[in-house]
PDB file of N, CA, C and O in Angstrom:
ATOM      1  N   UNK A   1    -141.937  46.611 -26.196  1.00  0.00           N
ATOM      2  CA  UNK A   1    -142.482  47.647 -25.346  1.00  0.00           C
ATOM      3  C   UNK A   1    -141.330  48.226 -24.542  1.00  0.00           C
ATOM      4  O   UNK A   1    -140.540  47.516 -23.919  1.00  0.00           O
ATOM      5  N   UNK A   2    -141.281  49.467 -24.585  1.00  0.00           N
ATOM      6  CA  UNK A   2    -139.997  50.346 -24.358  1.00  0.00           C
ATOM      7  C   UNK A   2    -140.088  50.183 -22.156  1.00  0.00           C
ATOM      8  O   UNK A   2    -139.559  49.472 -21.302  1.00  0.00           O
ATOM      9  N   UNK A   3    -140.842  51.051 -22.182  1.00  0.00           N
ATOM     10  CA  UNK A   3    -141.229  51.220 -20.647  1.00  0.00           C
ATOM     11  C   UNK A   3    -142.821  50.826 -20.431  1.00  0.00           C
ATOM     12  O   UNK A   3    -143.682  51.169 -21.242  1.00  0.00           O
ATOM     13  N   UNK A   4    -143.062  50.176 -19.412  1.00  0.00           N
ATOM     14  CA  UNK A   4    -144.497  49.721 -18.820  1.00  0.00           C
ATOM     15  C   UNK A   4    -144.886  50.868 -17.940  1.00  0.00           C
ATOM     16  O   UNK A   4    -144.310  51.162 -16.893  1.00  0.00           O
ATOM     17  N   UNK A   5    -146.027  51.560 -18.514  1.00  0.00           N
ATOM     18  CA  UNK A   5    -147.055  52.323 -17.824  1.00  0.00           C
ATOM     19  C   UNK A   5    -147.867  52.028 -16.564  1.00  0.00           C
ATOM     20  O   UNK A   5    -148.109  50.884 -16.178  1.00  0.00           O
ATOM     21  N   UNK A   6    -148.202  52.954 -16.056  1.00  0.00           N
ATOM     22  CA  UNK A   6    -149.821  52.942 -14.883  1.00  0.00           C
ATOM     23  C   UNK A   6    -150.401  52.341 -15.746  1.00  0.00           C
ATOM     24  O   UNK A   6    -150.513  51.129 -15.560  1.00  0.00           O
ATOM     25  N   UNK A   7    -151.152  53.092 -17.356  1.00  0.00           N
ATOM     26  CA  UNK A   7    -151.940  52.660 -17.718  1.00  0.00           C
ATOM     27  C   UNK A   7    -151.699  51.660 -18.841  1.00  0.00           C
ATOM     28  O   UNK A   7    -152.574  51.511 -19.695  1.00  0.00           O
ATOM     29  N   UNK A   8    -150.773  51.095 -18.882  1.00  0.00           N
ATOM     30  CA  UNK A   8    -149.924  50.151 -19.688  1.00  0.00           C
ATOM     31  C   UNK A   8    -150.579  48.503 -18.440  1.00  0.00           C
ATOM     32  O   UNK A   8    -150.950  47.375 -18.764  1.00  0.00           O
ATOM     33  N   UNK A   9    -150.449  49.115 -17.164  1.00  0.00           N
ATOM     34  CA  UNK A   9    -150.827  48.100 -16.189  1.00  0.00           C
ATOM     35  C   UNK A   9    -152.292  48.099 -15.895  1.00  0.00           C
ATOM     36  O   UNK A   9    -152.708  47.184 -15.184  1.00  0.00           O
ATOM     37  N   UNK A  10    -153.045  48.899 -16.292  1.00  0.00           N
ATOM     38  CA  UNK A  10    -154.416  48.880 -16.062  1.00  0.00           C
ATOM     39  C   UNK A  10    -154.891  48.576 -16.985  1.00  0.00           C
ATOM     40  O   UNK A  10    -155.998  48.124 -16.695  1.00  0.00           O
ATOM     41  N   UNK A  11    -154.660  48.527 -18.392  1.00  0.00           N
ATOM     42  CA  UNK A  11    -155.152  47.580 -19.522  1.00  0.00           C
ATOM     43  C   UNK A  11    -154.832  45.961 -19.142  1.00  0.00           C
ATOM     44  O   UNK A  11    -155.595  44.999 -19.237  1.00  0.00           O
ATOM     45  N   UNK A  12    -153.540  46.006 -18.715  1.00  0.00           N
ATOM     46  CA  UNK A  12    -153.837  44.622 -18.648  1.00  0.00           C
ATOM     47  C   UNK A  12    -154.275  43.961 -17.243  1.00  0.00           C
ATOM     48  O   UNK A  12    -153.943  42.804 -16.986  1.00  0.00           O
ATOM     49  N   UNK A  13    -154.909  44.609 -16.494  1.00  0.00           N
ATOM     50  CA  UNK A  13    -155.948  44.102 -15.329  1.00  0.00           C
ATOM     51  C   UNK A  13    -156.825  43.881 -15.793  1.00  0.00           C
ATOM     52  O   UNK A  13    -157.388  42.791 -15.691  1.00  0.00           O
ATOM     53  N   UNK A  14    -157.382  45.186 -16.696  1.00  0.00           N
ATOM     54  CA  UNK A  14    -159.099  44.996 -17.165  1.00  0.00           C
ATOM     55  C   UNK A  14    -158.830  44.110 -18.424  1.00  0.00           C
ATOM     56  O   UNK A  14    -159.721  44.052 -19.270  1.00  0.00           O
ATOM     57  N   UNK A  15    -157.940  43.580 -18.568  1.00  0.00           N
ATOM     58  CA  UNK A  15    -157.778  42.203 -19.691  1.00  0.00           C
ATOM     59  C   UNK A  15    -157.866  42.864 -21.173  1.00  0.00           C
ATOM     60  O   UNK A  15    -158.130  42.148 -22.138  1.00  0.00           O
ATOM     61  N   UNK A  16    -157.590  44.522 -21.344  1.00  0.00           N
ATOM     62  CA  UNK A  16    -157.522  45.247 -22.878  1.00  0.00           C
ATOM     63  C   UNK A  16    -156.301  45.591 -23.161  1.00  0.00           C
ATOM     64  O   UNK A  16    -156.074  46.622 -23.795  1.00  0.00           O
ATOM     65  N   UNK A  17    -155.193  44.659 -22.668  1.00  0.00           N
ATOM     66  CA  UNK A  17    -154.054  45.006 -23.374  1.00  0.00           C
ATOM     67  C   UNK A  17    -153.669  43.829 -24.334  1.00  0.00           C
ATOM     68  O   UNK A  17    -153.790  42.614 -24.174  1.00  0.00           O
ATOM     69  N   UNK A  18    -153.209  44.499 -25.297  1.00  0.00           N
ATOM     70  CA  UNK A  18    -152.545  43.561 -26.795  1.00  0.00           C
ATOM     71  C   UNK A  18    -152.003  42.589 -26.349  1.00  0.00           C
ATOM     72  O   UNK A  18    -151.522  42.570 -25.216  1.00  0.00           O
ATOM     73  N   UNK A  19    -151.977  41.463 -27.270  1.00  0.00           N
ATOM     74  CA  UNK A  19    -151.078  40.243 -26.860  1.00  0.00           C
ATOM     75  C   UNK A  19    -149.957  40.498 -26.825  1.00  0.00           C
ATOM     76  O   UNK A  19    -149.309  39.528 -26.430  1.00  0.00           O
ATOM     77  N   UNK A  20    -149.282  41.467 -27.079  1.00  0.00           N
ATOM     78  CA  UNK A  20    -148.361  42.019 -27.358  1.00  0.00           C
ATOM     79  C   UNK A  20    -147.703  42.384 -26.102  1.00  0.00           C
ATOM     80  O   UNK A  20    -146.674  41.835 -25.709  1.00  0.00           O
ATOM     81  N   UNK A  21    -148.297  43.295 -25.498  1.00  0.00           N
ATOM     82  CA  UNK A  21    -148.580  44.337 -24.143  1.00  0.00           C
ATOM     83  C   UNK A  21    -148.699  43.175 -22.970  1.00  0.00           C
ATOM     84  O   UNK A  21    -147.784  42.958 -22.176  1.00  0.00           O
ATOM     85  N   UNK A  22    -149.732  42.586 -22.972  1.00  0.00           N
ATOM     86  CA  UNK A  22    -149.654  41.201 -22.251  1.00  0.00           C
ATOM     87  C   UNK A  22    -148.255  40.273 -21.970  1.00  0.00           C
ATOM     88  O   UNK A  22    -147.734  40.031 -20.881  1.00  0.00           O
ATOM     89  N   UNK A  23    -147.733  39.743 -23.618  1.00  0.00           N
ATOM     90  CA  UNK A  23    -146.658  39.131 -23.087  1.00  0.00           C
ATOM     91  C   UNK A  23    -144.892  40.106 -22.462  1.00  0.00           C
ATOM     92  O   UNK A  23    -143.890  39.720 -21.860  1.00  0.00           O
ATOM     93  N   UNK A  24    -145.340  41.441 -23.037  1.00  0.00           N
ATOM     94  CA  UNK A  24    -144.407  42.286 -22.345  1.00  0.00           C
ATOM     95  C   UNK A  24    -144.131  42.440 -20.785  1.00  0.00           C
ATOM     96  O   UNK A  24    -143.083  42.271 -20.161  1.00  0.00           O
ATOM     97  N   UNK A  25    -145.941  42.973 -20.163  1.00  0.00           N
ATOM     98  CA  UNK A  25    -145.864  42.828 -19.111  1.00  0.00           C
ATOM     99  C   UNK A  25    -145.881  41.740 -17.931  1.00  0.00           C
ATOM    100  O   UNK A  25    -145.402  41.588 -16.807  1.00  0.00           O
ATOM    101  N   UNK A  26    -146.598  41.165 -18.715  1.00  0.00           N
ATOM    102  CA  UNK A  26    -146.190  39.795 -17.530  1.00  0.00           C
ATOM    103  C   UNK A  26    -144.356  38.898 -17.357  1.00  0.00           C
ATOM    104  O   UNK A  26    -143.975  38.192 -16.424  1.00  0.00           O
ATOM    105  N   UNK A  27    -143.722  39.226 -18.401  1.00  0.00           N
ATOM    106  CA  UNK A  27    -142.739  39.087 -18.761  1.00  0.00           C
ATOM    107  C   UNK A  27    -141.754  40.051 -17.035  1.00  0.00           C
ATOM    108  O   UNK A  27    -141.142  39.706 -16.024  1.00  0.00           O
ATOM    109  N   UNK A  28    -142.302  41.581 -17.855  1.00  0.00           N
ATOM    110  CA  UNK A  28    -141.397  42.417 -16.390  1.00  0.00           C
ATOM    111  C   UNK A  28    -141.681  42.216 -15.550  1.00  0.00           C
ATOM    112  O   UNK A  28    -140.828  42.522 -14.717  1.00  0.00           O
ATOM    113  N   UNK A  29    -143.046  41.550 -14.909  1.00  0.00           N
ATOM    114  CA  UNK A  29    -143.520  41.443 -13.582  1.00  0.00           C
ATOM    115  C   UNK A  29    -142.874  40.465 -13.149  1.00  0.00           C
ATOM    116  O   UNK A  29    -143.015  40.104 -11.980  1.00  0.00           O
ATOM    117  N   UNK A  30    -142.087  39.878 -13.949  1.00  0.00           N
ATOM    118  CA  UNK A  30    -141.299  38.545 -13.003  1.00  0.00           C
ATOM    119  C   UNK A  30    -139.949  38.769 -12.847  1.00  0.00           C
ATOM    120  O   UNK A  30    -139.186  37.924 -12.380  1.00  0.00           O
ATOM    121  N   UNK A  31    -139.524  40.169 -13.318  1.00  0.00           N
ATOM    122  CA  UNK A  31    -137.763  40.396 -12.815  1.00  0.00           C
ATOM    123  C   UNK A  31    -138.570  42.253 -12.299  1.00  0.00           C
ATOM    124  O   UNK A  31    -138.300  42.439 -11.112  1.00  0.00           O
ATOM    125  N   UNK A  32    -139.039  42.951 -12.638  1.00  0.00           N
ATOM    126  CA  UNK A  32    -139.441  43.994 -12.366  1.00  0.00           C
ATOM    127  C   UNK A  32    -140.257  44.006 -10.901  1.00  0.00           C
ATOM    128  O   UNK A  32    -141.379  43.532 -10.724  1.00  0.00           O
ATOM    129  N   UNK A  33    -139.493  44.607  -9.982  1.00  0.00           N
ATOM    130  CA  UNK A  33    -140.279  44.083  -8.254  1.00  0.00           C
ATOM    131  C   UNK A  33    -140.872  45.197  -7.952  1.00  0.00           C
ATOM    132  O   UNK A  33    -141.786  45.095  -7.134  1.00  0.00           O
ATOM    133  N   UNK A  34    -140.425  47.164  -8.727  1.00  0.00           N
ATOM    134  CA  UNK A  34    -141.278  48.088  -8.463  1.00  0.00           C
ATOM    135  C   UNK A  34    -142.171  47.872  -9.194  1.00  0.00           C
ATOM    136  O   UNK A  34    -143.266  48.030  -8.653  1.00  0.00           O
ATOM    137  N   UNK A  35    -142.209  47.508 -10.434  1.00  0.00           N
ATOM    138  CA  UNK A  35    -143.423  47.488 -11.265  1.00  0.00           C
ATOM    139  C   UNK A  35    -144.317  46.504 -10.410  1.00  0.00           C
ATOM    140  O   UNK A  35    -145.417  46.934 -10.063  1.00  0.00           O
ATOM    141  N   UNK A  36    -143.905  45.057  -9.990  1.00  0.00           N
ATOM    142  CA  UNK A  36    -144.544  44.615  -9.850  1.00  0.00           C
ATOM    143  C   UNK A  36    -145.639  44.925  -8.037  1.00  0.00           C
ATOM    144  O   UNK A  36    -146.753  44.505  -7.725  1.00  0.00           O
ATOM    145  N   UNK A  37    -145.029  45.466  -7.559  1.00  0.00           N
ATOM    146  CA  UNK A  37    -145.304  46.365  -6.609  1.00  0.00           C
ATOM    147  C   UNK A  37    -146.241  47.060  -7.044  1.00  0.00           C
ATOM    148  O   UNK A  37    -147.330  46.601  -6.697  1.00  0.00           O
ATOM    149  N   UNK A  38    -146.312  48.075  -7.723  1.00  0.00           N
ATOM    150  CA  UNK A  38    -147.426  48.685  -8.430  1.00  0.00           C
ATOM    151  C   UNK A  38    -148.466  48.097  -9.393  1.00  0.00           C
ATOM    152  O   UNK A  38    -149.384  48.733  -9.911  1.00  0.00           O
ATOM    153  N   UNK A  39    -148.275  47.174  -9.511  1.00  0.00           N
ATOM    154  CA  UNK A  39    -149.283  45.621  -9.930  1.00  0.00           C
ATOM    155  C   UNK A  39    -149.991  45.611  -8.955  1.00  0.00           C
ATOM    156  O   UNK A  39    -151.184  45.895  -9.070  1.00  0.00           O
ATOM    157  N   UNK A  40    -149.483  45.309  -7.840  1.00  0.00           N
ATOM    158  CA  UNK A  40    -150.078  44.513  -6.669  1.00  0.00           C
ATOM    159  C   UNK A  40    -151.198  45.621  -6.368  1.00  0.00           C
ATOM    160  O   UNK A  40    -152.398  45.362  -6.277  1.00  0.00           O
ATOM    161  N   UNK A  41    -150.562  47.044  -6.211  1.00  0.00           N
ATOM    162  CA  UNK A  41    -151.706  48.228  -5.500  1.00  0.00           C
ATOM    163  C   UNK A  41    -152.222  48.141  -6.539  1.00  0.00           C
ATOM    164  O   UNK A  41    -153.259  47.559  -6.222  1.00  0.00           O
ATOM    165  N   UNK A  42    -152.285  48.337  -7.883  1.00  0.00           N
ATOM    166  CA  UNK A  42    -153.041  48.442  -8.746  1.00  0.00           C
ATOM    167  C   UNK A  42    -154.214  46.980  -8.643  1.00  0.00           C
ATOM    168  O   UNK A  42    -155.404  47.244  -8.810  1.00  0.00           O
ATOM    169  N   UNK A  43    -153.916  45.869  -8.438  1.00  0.00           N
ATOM    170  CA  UNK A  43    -154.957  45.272  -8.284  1.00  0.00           C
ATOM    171  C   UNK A  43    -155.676  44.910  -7.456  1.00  0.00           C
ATOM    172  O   UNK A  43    -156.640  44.158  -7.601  1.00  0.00           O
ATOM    173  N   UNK A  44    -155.206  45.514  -6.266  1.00  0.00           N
ATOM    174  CA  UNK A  44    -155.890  45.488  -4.913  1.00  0.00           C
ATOM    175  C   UNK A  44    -157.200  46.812  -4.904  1.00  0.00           C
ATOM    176  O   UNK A  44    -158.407  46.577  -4.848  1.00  0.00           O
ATOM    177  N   UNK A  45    -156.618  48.081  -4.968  1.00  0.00           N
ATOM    178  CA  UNK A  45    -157.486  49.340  -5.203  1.00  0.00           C
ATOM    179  C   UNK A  45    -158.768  48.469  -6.301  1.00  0.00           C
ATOM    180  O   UNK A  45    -159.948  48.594  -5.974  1.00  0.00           O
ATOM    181  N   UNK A  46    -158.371  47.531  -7.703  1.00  0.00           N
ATOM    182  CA  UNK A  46    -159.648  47.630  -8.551  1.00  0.00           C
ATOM    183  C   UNK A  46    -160.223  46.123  -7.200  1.00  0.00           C
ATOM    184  O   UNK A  46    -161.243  46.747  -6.909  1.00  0.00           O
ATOM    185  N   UNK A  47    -160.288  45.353  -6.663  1.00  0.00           N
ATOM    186  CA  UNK A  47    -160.666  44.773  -6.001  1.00  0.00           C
ATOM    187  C   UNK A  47    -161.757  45.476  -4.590  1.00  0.00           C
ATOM    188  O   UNK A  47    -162.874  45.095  -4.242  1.00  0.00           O
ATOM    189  N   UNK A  48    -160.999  46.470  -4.095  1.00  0.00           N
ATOM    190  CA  UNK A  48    -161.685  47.328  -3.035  1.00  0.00           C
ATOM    191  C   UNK A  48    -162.737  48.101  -3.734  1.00  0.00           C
ATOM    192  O   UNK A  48    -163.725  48.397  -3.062  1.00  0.00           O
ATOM    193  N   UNK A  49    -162.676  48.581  -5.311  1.00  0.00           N
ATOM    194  CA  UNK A  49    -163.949  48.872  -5.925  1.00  0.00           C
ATOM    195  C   UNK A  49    -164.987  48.182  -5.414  1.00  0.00           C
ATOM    196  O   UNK A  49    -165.777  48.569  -4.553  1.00  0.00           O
ATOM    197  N   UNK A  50    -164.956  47.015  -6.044  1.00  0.00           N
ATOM    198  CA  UNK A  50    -166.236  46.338  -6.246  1.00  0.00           C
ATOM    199  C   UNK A  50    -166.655  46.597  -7.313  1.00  0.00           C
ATOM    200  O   UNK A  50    -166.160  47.331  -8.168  1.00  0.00           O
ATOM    201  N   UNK A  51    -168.301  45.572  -7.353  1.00  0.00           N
ATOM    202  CA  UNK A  51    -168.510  45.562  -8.847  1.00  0.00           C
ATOM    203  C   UNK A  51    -169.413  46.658  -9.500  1.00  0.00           C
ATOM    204  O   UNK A  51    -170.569  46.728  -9.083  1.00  0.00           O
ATOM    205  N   UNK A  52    -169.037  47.463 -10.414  1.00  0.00           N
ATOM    206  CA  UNK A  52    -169.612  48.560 -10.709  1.00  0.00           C
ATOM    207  C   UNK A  52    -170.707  48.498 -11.516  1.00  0.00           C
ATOM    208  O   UNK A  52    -170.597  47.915 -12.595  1.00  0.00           O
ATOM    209  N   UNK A  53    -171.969  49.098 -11.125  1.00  0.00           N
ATOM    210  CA  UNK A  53    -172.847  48.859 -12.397  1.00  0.00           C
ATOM    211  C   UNK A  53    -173.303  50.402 -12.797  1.00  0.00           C
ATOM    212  O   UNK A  53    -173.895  51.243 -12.121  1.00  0.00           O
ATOM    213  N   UNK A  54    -173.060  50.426 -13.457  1.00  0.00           N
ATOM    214  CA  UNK A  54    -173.696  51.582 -14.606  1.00  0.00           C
ATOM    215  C   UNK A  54    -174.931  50.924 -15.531  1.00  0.00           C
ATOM    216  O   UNK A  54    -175.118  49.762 -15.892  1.00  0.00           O
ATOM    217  N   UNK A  55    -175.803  52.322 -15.795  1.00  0.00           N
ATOM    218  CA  UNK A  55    -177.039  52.508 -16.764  1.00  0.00           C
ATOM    219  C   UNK A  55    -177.090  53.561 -17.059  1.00  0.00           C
ATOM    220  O   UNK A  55    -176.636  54.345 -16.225  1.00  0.00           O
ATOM    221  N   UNK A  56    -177.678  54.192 -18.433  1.00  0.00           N
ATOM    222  CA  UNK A  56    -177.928  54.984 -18.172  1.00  0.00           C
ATOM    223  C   UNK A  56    -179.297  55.333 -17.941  1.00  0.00           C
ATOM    224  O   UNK A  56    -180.155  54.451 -17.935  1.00  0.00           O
ATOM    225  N   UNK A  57    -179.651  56.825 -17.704  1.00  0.00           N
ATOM    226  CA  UNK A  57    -180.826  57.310 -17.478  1.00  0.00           C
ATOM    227  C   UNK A  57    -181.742  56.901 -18.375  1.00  0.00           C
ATOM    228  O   UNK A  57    -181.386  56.314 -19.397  1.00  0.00           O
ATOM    229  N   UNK A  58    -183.464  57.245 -18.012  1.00  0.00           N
ATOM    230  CA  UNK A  58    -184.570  56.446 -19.144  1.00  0.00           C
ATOM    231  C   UNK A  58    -184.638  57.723 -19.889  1.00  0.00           C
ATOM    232  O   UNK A  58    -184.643  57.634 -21.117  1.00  0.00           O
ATOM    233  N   UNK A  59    -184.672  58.469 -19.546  1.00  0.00           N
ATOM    234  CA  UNK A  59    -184.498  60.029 -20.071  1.00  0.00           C
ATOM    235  C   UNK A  59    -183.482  59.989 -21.465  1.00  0.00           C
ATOM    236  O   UNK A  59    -184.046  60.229 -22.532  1.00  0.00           O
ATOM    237  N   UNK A  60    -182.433  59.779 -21.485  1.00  0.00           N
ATOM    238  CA  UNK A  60    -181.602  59.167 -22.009  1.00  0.00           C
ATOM    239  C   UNK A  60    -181.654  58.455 -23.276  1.00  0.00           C
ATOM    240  O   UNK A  60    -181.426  58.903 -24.399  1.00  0.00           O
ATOM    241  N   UNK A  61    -181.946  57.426 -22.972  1.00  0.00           N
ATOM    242  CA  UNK A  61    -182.428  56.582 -23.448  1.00  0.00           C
ATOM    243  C   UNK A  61    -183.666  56.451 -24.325  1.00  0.00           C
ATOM    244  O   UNK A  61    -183.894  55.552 -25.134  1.00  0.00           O
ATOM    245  N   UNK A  62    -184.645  57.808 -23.939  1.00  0.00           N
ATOM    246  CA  UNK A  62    -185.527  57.975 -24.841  1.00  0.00           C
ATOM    247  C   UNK A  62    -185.196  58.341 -26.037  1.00  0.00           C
ATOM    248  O   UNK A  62    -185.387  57.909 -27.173  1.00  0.00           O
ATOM    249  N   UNK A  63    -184.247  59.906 -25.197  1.00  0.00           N
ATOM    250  CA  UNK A  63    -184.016  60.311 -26.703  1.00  0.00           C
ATOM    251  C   UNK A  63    -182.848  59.856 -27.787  1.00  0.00           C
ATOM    252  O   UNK A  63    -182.347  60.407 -28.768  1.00  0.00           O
ATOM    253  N   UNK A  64    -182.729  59.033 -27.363  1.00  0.00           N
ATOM    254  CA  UNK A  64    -181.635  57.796 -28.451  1.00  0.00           C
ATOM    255  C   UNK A  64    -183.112  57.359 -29.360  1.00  0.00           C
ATOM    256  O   UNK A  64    -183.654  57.899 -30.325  1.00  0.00           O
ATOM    257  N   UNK A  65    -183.335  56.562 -28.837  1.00  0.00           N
ATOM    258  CA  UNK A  65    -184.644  55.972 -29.372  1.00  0.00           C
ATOM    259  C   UNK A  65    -185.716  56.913 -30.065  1.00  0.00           C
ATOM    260  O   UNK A  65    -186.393  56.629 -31.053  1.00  0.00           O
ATOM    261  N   UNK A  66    -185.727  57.950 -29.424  1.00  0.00           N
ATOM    262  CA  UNK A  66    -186.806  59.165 -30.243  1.00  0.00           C
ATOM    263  C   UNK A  66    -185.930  59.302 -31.733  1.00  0.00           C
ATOM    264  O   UNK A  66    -186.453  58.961 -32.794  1.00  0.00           O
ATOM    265  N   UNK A  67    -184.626  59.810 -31.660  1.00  0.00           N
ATOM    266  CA  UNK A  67    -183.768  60.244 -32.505  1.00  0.00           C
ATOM    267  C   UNK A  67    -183.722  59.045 -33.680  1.00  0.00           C
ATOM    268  O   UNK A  67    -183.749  59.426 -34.851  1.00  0.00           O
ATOM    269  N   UNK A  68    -183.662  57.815 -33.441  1.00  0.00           N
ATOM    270  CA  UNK A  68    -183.469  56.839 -34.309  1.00  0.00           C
ATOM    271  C   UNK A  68    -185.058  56.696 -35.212  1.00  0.00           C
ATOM    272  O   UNK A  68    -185.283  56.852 -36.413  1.00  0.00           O
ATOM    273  N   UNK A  69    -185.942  56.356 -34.128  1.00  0.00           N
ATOM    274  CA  UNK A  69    -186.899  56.395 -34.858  1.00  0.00           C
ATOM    275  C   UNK A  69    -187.233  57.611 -35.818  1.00  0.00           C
ATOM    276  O   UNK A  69    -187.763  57.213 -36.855  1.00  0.00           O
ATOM    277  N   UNK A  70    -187.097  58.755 -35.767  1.00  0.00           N
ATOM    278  CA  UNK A  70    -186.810  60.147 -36.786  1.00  0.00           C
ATOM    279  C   UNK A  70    -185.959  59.433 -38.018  1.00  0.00           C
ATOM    280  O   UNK A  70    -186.449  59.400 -39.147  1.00  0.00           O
ATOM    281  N   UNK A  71    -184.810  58.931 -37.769  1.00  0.00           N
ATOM    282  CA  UNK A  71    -183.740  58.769 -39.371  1.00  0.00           C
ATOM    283  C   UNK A  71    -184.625  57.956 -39.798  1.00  0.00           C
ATOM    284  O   UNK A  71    -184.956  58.087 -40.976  1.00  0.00           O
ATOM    285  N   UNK A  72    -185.293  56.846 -38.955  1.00  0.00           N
ATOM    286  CA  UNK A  72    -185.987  55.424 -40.244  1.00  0.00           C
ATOM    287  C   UNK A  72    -186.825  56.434 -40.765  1.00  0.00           C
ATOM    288  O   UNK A  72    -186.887  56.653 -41.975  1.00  0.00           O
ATOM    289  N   UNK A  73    -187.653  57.239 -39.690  1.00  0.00           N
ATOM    290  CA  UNK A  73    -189.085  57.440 -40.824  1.00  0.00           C
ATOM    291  C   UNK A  73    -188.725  58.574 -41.840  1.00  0.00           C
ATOM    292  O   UNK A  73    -189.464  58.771 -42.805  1.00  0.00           O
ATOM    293  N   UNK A  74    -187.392  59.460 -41.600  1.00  0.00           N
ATOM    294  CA  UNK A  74    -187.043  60.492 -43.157  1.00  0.00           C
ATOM    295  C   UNK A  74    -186.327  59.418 -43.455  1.00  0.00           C
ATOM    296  O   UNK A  74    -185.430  59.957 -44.104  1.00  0.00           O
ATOM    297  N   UNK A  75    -186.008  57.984 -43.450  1.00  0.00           N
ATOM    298  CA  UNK A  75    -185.506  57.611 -44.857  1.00  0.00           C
ATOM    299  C   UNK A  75    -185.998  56.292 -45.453  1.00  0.00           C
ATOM    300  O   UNK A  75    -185.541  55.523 -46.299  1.00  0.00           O
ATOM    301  N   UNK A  76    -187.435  56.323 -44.469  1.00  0.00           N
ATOM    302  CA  UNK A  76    -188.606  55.588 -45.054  1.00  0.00           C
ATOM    303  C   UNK A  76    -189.592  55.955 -46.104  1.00  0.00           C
ATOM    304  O   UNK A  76    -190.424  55.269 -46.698  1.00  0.00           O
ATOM    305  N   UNK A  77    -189.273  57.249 -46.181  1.00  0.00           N
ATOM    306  CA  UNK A  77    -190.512  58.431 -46.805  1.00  0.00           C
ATOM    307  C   UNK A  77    -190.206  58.908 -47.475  1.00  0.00           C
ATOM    308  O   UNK A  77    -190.924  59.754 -48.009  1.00  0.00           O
TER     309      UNK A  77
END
């Protein structure tokens, strides 16, 4: 890994960076003190989030479900 990103560092907070990416960055965070600086705000800001919950709408959600039930029954028939 050439240079470590913002979002090179935010994959591997939310735990979606490659093993690859992983052993890169944790690697610079231990001689790298701006990066790791920007670690630190970066994991403080997702901490001051909190825990996010998303749904979506029932509205939504119907018409997923309306739509599906349509393909079975044209390719039931």
């Amino acid at each position: 890994m050439q240079s470590i990103t913002q979002d090179d560092l935010l994959l591997y907070i939310y735990g979606e960076a490659s093993t690859e990416q992983t052993a890169a960055i944790k690697a610079a965070l231990q001689t790298d003190w701006k990066l790791n600086e920007q670690y630190q705000e970066l994991l403080s800001a997702k901490e001051n989030l909190g825990p996010v919950n998303v749904s979506p709408r029932k509205k939504a959600l119907d018409f997923v479900l309306n739509y599906a039930n349509k393909q079975v029954k044209e390719f039931t028939d």
